[in-house]
C-alpha positions as CSV (number, residue, x, y, z in Angstrom):
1,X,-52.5,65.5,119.6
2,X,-52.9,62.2,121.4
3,X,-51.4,59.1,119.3
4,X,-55.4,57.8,118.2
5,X,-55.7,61.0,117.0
6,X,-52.5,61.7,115.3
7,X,-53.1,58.0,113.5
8,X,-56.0,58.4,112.2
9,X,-55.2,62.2,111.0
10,X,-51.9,61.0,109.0
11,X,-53.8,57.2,108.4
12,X,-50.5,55.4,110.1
13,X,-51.3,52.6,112.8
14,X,-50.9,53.2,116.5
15,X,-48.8,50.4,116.2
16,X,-46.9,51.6,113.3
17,X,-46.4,55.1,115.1
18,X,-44.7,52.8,118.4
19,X,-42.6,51.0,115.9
20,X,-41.8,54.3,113.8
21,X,-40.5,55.5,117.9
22,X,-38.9,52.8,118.4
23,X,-36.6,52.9,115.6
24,X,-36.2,56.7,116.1
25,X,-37.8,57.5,112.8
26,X,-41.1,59.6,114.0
27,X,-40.9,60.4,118.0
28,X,-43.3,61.7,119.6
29,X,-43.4,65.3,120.5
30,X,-44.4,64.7,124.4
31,X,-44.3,61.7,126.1
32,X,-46.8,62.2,129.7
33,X,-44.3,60.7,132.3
34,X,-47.4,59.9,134.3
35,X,-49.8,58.1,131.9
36,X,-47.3,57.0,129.2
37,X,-49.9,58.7,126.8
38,X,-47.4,59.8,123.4
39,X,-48.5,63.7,121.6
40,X,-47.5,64.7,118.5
41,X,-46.6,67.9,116.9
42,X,-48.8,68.0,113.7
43,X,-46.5,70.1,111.9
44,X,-43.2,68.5,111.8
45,X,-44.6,65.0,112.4
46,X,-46.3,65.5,109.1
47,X,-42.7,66.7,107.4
48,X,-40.8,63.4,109.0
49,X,-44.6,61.3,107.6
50,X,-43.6,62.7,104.2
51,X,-40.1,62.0,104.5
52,X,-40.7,58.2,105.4
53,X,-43.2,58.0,102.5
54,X,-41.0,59.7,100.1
55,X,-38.4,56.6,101.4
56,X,-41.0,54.0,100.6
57,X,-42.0,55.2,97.4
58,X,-38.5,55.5,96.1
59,X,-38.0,51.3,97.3
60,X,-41.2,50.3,96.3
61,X,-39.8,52.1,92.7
62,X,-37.0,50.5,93.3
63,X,-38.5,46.7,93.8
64,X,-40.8,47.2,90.5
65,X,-37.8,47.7,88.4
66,X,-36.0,45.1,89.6
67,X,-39.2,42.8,88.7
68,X,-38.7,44.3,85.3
69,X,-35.3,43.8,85.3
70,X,-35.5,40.1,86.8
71,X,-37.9,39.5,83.5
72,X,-35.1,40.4,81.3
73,X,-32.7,38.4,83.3
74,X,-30.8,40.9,85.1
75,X,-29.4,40.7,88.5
76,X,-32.0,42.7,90.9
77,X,-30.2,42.5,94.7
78,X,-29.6,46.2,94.4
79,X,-33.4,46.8,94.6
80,X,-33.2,45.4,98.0
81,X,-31.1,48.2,99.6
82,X,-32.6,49.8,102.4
83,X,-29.5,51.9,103.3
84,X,-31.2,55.4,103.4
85,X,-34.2,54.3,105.6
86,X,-31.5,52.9,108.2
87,X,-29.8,56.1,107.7
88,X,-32.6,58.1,108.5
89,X,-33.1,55.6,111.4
90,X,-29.4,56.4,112.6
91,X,-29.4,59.8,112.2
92,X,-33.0,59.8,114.3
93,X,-31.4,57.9,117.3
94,X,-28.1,60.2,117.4
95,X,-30.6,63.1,117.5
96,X,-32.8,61.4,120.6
97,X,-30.5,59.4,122.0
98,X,-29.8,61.3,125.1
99,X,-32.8,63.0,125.9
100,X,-35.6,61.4,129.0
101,X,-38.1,60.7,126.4
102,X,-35.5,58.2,124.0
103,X,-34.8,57.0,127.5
104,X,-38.2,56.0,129.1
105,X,-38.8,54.3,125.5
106,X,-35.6,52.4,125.4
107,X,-36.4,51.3,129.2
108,X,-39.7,50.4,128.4
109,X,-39.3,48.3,125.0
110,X,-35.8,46.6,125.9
111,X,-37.7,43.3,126.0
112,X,-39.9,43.7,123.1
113,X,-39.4,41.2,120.3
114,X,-38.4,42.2,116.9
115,X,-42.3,41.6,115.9
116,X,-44.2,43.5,119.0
């Protein structure tokens, strides 16, 4: 399915599905070398989806308790770990890394910003 289609089907952004490929976290299953257009494979883009919401729930925990702890005067900078998302994020790009499709994206976003 086209990336319109695959965002509004898992209700993730277009641009949060570019940023998710970027980072190596959710590629797309197809890239069209002609048109640029990204596909997606519903079944295991829905298992890596899941996976990256499992991550954020677990942080968003994470954050919460360290509110609660913070209220009782505790020190919360653990909460702020982010180590298994970059993980994930690692392990993604050593997976990709040498196949066209990583390439093509890392030739066409070397001169994005950190915001785009």
């Amino acid at each position: 399915m086209q990336i319109k289609e695959f965002a509004e089907f898992t209700g993730v952004s277009v641009r949060t599905l570019h940023y998710y490929d970027e980072i190596g976290l959710l590629p797309p299953a197809f890239i069209d070398k002609s048109t640029g257009y990204r596909f997606y494979d519903e079944n295991k883009a829905l298992q890596e989806q899941k996976y990256l919401l499992i991550l954020k729930k677990e942080r968003l925990e994470r954050l919460i308790s360290a509110i609660d702890n913070a209220a009782k005067g505790e020190n919360v900078m653990r909460a702020f770990d982010n180590s298994e998302f970059e993980k994930h994020k690692m392990e993604a790009k050593e997976k990709w890394v040498y196949t066209d499709a990583y390439k093509e994206h890392e030739e066409k976003t070397k001169n994005y910003s950190k915001d785009t």
